[in-house]
N, C-alpha and C positions, 0 to 999 in steps of 0.2 A: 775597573770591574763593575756589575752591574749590579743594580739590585735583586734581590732574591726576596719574591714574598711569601708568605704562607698562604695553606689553603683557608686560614681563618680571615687573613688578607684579602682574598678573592672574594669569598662567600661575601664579605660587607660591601666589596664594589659591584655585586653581583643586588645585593639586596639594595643598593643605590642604583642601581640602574631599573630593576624592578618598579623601584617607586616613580620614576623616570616614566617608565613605558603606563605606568597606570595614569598617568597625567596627559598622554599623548589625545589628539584628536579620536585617533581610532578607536583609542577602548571606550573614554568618552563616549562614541557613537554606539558601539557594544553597547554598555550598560543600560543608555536610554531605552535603543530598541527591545534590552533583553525586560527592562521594566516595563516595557507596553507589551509584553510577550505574555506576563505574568497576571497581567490585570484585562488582559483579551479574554472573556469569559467564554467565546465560542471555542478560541481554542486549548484553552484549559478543559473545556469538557473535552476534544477533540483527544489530548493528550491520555485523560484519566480513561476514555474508554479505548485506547490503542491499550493501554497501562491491561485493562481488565482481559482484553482479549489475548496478550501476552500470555498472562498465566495461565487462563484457558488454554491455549495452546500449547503448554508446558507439561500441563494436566494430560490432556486429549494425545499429545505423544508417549506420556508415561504408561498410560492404558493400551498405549498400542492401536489407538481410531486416528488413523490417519487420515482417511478423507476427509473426518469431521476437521481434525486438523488444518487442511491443506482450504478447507473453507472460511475456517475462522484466520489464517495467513493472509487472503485475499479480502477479507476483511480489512483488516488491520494494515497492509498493501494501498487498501480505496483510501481509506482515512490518513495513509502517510500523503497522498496525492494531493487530497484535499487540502491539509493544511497549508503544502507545501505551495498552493494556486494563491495563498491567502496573503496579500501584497506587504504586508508586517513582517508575515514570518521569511519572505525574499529578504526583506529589508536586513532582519535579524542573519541571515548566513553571509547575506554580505559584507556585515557588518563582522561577520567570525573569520570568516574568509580573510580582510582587511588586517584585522588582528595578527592571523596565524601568517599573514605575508611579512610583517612586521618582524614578527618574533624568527620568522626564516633569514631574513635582512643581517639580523642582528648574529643569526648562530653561524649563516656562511662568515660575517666582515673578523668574526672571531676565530674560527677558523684557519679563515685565509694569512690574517693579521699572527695569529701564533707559529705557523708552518713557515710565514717570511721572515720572523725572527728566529728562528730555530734555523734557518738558512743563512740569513746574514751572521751569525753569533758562530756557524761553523766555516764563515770566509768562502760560503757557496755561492749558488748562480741562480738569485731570485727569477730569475725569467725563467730558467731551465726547470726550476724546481729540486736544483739538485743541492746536496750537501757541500759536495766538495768538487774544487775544481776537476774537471775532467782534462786530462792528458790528451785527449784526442780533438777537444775543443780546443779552438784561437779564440781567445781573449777578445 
């Protein structure tokens, strides 16, 4: 018979694995870039005045001025463009990008990995994906 774990079991291989992915090259290159992201003062202002025109726009719909709205959008629209031209902040989304393919990596192989045990443990047909043998499949 097999082992049976708890979900309290999981959570600590889960939080070992965790610690695992925060040691990986990728987040590594995360965090650096995200710390030169933080100390980039152009675009820290870039950030706090998208931030300022945000609310104004929040305001400006609440009131019901839409135009004025639909101006301060295209604002705040130039300024996402800008930053986004700013060779750091490329570096930073690839660097997010790298991350979240990672963390994709890891939820399909778990996934797939749970769905093939749950297949072999019912004497099914890994390839098929099926539970139990089929009567109409040859072996």
């Amino acid at each position: 018979m097999s082992t049976l774990y708890t979900r309290k079991d999981i959570r600590e291989k889960a939080k070992e694995l965790a610690t695992m992915l925060a040691q990986t090259e990728e987040v590594d290159f995360f965090k650096r870039a995200e710390k030169k992201i933080n100390e980039h003062l152009r675009v820290q202002e870039m950030i706090a005045e998208i931030k300022k025109h945000q609310k104004e726009a929040v305001n400006l719909r609440h009131y019901g001025k839409l135009e004025a709205m639909k101006e301060v959008e295209a604002k705040i629209d130039e300024l996402h463009n800008q930053i986004d031209e700013i060779p750091l902040v490329q570096e930073f989304k690839r660097s997010q990008i790298e991350v979240n393919e990672l963390l994709q990596v890891i939820t399909n192989t778990v996934s797939k990995r749970v769905t093939d045990e749950i297949v072999r443990s019912m004497d099914g047909d890994v390839m098929r994906g099926t539970t139990t043998k089929s009567p109409f499949h040859q072996c």
